[in-house]
Each structure stands twice: as C-alpha cells, then as structure tokens.
TIDOSE-920825 format. One record per residue (C-alpha): residue number from 1; residue in three letters; x negated, y, z. Coordinates in Angstrom, 3 decimals. Each point is the difference from the previous one (the first is absolute). Example, Ala and Ser with C-alpha at 12.3 -4.5 7.8 and 13.67 -1.06 7.14 Angstrom:
% residues 2
+-----+------+----------+----------+----------+
|  nr | rest |     east |    north |       up |
+-----+------+----------+----------+----------+
|   1 |  ALA |  -12.300 |   -4.500 |    7.800 |
|   2 |  SER |   -1.370 |    3.440 |   -0.660 |
+-----+------+----------+----------+----------+
This chain:
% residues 147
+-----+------+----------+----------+----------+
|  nr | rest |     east |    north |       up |
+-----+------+----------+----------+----------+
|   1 |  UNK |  -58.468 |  102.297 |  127.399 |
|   2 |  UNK |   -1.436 |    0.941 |   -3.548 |
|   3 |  UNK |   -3.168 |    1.334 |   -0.208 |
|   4 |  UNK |    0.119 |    1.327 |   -3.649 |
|   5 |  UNK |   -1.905 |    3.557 |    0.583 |
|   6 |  UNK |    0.638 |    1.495 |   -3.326 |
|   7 |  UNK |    3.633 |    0.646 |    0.396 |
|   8 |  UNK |    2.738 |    2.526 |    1.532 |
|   9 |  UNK |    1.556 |   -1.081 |    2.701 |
|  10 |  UNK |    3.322 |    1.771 |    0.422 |
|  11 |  UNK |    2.775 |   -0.610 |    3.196 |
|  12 |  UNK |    3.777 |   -0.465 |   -0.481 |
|  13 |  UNK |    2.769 |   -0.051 |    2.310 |
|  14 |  UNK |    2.931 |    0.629 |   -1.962 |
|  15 |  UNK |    1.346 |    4.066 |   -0.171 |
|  16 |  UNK |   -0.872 |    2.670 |   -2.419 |
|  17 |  UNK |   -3.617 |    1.020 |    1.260 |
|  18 |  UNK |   -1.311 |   -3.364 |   -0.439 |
|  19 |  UNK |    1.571 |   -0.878 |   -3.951 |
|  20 |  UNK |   -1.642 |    3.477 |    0.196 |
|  21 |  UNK |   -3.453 |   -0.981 |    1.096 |
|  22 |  UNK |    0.525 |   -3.282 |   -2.213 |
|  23 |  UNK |    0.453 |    2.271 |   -3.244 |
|  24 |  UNK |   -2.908 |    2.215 |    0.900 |
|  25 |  UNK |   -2.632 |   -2.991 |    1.418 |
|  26 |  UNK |    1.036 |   -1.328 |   -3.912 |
|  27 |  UNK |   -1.051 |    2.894 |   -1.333 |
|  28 |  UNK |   -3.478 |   -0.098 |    1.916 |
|  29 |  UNK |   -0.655 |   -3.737 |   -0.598 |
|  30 |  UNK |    0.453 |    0.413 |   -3.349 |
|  31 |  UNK |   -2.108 |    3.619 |   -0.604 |
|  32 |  UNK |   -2.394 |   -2.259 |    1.668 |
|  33 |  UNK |    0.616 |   -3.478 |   -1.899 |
|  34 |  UNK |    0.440 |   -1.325 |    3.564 |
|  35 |  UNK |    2.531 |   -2.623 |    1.005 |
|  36 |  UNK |    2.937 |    0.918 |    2.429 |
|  37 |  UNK |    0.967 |   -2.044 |    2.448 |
|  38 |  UNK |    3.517 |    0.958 |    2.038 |
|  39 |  UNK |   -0.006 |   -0.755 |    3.537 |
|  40 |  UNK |    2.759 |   -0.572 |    2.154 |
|  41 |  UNK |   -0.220 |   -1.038 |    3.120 |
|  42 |  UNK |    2.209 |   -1.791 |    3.071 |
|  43 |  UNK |   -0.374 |    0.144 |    3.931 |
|  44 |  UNK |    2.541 |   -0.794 |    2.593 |
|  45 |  UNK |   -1.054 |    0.604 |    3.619 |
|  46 |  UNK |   -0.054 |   -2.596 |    2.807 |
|  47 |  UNK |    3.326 |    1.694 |    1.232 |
|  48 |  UNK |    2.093 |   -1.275 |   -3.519 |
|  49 |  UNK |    2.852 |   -2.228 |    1.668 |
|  50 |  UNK |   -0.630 |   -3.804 |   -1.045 |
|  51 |  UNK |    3.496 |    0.401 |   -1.441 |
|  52 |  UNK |   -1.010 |    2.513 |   -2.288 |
|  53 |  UNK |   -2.493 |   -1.639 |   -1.036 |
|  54 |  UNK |    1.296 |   -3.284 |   -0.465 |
|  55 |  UNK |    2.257 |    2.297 |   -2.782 |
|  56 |  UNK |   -2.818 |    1.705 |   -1.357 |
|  57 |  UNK |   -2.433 |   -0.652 |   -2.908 |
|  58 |  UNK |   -2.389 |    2.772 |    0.115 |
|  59 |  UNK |   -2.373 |   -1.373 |   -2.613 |
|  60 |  UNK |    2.988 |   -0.024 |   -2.209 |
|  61 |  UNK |    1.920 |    3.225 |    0.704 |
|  62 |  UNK |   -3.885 |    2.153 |   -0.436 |
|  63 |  UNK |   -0.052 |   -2.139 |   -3.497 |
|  64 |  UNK |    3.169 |    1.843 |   -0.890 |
|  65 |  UNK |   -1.064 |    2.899 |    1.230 |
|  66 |  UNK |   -3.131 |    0.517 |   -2.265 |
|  67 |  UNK |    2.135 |   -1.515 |   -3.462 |
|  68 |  UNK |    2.464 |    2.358 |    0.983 |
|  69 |  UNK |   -2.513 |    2.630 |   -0.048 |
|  70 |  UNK |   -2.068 |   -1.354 |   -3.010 |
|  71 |  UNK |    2.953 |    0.463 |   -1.866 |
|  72 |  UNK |    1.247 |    3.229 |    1.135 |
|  73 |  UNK |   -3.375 |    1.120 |   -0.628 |
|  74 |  UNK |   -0.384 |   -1.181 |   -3.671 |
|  75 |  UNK |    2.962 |   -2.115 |   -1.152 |
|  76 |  UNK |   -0.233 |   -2.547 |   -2.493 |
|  77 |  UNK |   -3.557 |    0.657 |   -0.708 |
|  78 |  UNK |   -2.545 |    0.151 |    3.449 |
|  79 |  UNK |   -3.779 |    0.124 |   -0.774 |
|  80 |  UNK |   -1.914 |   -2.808 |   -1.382 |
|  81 |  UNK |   -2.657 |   -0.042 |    2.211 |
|  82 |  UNK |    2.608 |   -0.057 |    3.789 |
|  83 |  UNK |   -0.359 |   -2.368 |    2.085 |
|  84 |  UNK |    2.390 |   -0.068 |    2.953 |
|  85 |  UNK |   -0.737 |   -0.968 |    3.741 |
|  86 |  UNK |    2.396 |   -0.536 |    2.613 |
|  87 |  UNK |   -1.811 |   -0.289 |    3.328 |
|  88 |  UNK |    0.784 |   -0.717 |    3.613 |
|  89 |  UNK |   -1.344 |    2.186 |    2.815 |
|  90 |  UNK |    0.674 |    3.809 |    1.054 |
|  91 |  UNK |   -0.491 |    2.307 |   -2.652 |
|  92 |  UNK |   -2.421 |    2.360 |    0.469 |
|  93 |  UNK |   -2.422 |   -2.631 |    1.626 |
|  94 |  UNK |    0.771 |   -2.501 |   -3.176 |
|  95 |  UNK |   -0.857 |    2.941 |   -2.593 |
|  96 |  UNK |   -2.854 |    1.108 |    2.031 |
|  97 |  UNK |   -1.588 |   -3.176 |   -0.399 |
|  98 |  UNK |    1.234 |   -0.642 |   -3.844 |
|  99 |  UNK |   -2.121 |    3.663 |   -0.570 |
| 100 |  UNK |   -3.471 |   -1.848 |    1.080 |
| 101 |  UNK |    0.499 |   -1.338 |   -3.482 |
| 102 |  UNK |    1.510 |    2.965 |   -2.666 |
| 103 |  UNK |   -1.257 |    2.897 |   -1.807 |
| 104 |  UNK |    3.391 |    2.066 |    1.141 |
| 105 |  UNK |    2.526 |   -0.714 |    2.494 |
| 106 |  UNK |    3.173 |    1.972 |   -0.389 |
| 107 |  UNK |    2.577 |    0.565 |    2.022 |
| 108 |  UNK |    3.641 |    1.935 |   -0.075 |
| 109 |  UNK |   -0.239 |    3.149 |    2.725 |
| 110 |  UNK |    3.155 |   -1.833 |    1.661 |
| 111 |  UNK |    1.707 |   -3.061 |    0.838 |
| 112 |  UNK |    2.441 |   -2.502 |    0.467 |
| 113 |  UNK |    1.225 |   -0.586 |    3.250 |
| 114 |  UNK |    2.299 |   -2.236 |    1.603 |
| 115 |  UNK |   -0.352 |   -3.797 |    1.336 |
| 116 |  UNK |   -2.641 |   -0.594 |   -2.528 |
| 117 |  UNK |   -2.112 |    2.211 |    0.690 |
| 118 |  UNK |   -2.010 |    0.403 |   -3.571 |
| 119 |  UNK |   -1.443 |    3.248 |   -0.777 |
| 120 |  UNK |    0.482 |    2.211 |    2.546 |
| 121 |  UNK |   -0.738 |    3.837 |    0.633 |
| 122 |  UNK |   -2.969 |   -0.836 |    1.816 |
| 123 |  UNK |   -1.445 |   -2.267 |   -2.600 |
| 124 |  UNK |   -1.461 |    2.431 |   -2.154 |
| 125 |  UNK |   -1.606 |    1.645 |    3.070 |
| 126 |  UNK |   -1.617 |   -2.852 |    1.292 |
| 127 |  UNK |   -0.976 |   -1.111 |   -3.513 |
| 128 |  UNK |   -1.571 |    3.380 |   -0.274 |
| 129 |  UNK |   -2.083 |   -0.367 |    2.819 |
| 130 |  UNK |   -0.898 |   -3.428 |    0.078 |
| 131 |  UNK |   -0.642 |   -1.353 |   -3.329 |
| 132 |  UNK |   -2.664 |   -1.168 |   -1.577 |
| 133 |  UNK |    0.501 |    1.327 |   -3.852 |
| 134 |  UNK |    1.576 |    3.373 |   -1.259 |
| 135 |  UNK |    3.671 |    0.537 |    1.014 |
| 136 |  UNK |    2.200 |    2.224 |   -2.065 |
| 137 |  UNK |    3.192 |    0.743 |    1.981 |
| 138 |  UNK |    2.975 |    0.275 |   -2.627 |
| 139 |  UNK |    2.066 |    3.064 |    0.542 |
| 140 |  UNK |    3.244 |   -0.865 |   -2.667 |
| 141 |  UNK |    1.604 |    3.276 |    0.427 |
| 142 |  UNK |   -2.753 |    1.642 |   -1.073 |
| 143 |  UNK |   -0.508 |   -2.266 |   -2.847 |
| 144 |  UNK |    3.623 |   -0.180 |   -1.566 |
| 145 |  UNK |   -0.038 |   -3.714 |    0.365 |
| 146 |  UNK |    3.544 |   -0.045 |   -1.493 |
| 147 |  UNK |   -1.669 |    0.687 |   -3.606 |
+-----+------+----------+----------+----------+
C-alpha cells in the first residue's frame, strides 16, 4: 500500500454518495494542496462458487467502478494531483489500514451492496471508530451533490 501521508484519501464504490464524497474529498485536498487518492476496493468471501469466480475479474470490474466514478464526479477534467487505487481485501479493514498513512479519510454515509461488497453501510461506522486519521463521513443529500 502507499504510504504518502500528505494526501486525502477518499473511498468509492460506485452510487451517488460516493461521486459525492469524491467531489467533496476534491474540494478538501485541494483547500489543503493535498493529493487525492480514490480507493476502491474488492473482496469475495470463501463461500463465492469456483464457477463464479472462474467468470469474474474483480480487479477489473472495481477499476471500472472508480473511472466510472472519476468521471461522473468531474468529467473530462479530474484533479491533477488524483491518484487512483484499486485494492483487494474487505473494505472497511483495507481503508482502515490505508488511514495509518493520510491527513483525511473520507467516506460516503452509505454504500454499495451486492456480490461485491465495496462500500457498505457499515463502512463508514467502522471507519469512524477504528481509524487511525480524521474521517469525514459524506452525507450527499445534504450537500446537493447533483450541483
């Protein structure tokens, strides 16, 4: 994992609350003149069927994810200074550990569920309690993200 500290560290999963959370950690990075890195992250359990997996290329299909939400976030122009990380391993553990090493972590105040499991509900909360740099939990409705 990177261990840039002077940066923003901001997790993506896909719906509205994280391009949200993207737009807003953007805003915060660069207030600060920090880097932002988007995270999105992949975990299948040990009960995936081998089928499934055989069909499956969850490296690839999180890489979608987070372009799809870099450019519903800002189009044709995303900030200079983003970096974007797709990493493997459960969520809230992998951004726990990512925060060790970030001025910010933020986070949308709700997920993405379904078979891949990114960003779920219970993300923020465990970010929240468990990490090791300042968490801001994004809330989009309150924000207006669609602006």
């Amino acid at each position: 994992m990177d261990t840039i500290a002077n940066r923003i560290i901001v997790g993506v999963d896909g719906p509205d609350s994280s391009v949200a959370a993207l737009r807003y950690a953007a805003r915060i990075a660069d207030a600060l003149d920090l880097p932002l890195e988007a995270v999105t992250t992949w975990h299948y359990s040990s009960a995936t069927e081998a089928r499934v997996m055989m069909e499956w290329t969850p490296d690839e299909d999180a890489k979608d994810t987070l372009a799809d939400a870099v450019g519903r976030a800002f189009g044709d122009a995303p900030p200079a200074r983003l970096v974007r990380t797709v990493a493997a391993g459960p969520p809230a553990r992998t951004l726990i550990e990512m925060s060790r090493a970030c001025e910010m972590l933020v986070v949308s105040d709700r997920g993405h569920g379904g078979f891949v499991g990114l960003l779920l509900g219970s993300v923020s909360a465990a970010c929240v309690r468990h990490a090791h740099s300042p968490v801001l939990v994004v809330r989009p409705h309150a924000l207006h993200a669609e602006d």
